[in-house]
C-alpha positions as CSV (number, residue, x, y, z in Angstrom):
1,X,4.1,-13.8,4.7
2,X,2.2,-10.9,3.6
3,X,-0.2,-9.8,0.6
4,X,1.7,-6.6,-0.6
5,X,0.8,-4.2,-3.2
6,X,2.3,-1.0,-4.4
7,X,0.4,2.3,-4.7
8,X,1.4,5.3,-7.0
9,X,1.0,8.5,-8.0
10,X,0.9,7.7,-11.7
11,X,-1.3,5.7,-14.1
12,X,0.3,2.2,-14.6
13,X,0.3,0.5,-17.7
14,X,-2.7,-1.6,-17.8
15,X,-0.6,-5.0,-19.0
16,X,0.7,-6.3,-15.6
17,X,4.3,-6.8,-16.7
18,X,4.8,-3.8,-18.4
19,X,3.7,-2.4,-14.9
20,X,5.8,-4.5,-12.9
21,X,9.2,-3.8,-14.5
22,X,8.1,0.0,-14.1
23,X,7.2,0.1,-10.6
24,X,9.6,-2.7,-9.0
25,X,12.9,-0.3,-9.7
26,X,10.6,2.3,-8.1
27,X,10.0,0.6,-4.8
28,X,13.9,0.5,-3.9
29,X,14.2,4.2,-4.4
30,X,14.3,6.0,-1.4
31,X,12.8,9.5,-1.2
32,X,14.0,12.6,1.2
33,X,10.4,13.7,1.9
34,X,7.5,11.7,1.5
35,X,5.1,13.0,-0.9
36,X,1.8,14.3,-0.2
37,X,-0.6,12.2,-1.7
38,X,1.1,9.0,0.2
39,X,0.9,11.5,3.4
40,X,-2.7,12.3,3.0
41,X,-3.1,8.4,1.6
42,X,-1.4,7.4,5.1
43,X,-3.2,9.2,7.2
44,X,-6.7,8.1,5.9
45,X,-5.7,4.2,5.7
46,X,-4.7,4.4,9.2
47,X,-8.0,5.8,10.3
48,X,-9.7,2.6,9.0
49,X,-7.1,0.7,9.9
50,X,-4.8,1.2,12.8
51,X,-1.2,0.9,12.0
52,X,0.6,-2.0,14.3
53,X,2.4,0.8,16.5
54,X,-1.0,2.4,17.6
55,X,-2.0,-0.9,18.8
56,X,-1.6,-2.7,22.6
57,X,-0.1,-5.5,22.3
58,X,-2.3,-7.9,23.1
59,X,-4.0,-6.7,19.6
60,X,-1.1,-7.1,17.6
61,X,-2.5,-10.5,15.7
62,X,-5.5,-8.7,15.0
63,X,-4.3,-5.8,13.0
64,X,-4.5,-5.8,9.0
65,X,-0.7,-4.2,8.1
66,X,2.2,-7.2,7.8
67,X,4.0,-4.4,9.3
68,X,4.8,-1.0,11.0
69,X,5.2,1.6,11.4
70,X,3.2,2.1,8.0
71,X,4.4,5.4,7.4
72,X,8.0,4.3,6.7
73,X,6.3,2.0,3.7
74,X,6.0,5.3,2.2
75,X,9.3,6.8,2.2
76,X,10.0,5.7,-1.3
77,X,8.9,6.4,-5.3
78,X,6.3,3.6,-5.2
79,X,5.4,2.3,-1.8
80,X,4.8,-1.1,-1.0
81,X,2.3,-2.4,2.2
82,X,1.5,-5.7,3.4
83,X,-1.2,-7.0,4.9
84,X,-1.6,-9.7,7.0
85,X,-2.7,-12.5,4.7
86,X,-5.5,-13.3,7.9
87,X,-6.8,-9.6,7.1
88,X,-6.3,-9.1,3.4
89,X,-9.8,-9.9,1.7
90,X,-11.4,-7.6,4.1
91,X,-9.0,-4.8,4.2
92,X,-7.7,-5.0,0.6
93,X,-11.2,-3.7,-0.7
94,X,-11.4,-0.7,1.3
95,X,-7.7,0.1,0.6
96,X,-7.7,-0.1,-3.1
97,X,-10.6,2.1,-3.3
98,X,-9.2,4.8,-1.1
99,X,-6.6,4.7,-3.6
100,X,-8.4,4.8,-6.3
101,X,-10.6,7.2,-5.1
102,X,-7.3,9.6,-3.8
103,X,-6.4,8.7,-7.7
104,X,-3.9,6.5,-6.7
105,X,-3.0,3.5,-9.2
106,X,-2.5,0.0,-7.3
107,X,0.0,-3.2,-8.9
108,X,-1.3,-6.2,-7.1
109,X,1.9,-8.3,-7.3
110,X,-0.8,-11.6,-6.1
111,X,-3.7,-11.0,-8.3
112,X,-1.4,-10.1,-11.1
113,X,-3.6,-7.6,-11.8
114,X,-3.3,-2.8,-11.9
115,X,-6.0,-0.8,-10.9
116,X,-5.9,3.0,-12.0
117,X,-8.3,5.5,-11.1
């Protein structure tokens, strides 16, 4: 099991359904290039946090993401990651606000709750 949210490019509707029936189409949509905001997004998150195919294996269990590569989480209209539930409550902080900060919008599918920038 993992704690997953989704990150976008877009500001969400702040009423958690509304927001969930427009970003779950979203995250089945597969994209050709991934854009550059989840890129540059990627890139920083896995400088904080290395993603699971960076690691030895005898560190696996201790890495945040519930999977990898992390960069394939990206290759659709509104990417979903997952973090190891073990690892959530002290990487989900520093994630959401490198999103928001990157003015990324986050659905929190757990919390039931959207964070825009």
């Amino acid at each position: 099991m993992s704690y997953t949210i989704a990150v976008v490019n877009f500001k969400l509707p702040s009423n958690f359904d509304d927001a969930v029936e427009l970003v779950n189409p979203l995250t089945e949509i597969d994209v050709e290039k991934i854009e550059n905001i989840y890129q540059q997004f990627h890139d920083e998150v896995i400088k904080l946090f290395p993603c699971l195919c960076s690691l030895p294996d005898e560190e696996i269990d201790n890495g945040v993401w519930s999977d990898g590569p992390l960069i394939d989480n990206f290759s659709v209209k509104a990417p979903v990651i997952g973090f190891s539930y073990s690892k959530a409550e002290e990487a989900l902080p520093v994630v959401g606000e490198l999103a928001l900060n990157m003015g990324l919008s986050i659905l929190d599918w757990q919390a039931e709750q959207v964070y825009n920038p």
